[in-house]
C-alpha positions in Angstrom: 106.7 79.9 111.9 108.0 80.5 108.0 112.0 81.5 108.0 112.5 83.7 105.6 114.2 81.4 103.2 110.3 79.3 103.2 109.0 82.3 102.7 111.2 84.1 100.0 110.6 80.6 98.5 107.0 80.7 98.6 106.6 84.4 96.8 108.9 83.5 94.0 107.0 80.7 93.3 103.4 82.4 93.4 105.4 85.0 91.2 106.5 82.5 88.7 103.4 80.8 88.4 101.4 84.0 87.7 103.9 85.4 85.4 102.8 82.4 83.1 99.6 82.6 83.5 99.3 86.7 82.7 101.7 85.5 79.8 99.2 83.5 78.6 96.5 85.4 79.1 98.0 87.9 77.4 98.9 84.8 74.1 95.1 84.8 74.3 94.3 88.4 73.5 96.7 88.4 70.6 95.4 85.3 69.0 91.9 86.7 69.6 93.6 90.1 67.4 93.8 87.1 65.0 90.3 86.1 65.2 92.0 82.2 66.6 89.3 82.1 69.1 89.4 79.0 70.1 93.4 78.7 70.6 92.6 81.8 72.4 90.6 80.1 75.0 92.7 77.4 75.5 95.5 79.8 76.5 93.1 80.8 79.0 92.2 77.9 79.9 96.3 77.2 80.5 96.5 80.4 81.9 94.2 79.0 84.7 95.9 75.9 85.5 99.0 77.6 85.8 97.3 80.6 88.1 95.6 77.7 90.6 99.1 77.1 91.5 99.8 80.7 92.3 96.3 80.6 94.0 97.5 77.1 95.8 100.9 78.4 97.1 98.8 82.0 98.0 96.7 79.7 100.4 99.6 78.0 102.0 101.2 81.3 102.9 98.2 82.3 104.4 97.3 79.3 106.4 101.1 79.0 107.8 100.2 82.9 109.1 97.4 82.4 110.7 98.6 79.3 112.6 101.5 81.0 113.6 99.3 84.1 114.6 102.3 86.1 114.0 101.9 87.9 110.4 105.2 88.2 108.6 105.1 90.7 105.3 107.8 91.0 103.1 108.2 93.1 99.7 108.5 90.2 97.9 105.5 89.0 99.3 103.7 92.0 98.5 105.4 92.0 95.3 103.7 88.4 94.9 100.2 88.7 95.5 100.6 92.0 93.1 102.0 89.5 90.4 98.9 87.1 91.6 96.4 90.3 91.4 97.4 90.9 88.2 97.3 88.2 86.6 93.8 87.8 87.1 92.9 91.2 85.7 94.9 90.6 83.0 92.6 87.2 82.5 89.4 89.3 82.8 90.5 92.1 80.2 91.7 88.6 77.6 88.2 87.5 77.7 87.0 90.7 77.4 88.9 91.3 74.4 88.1 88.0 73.2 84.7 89.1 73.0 85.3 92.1 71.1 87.1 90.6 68.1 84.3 88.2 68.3 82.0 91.1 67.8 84.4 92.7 65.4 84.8 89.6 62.9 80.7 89.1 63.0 80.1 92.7 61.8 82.8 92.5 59.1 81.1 89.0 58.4 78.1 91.0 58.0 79.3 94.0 55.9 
């Protein structure tokens, strides 16, 4: 069974690790602004390292539950996996706007 010093550990550490990563995801939608496409994807692609560990430590929390059969829920677990849910919209709307400044600098290419 987690104590709730392993398990106040455990959120802050899926919260710090997908704090990065929406950081960088959000690096990559401003270098896209700049039309730096491919420094934008490798933000994203360090965005997604970073978030496995989020995902990783996510997985541990929920294994440890179901063994114990005895689910503990904390705010600052809730708090966590909204960090962790976030952070991979904020990846989705990065490539999104990746794609539209790709757009964008095509038609002013074009003009």
């Amino acid at each position: 069974m987690l104590d709730l010093e392993q398990l106040g550990a455990s959120a802050m550490e899926i919260i710090a690790y997908a704090g990065v990563a929406k950081s960088n995801y959000v690096e990559a939608a401003h270098l896209a602004r700049a039309y730096q496409f491919e420094d934008a994807m490798k933000k994203i692609d360090e965005g997604d390292a970073v978030l496995k560990n989020a995902h990783d430590a996510h997985l541990v929390l929920l294994q440890k539950e179901a063994q114990d059969n005895t689910p503990q829920v904390s705010m600052l677990v809730l708090h966590a996996e909204d960090q962790f849910m976030s952070s991979e919209t904020m990846k989705l709307l990065a490539l999104e706007i990746i794609e539209v400044y790709r757009k964008l600098q095509n038609l002013e290419k074009a003009a």
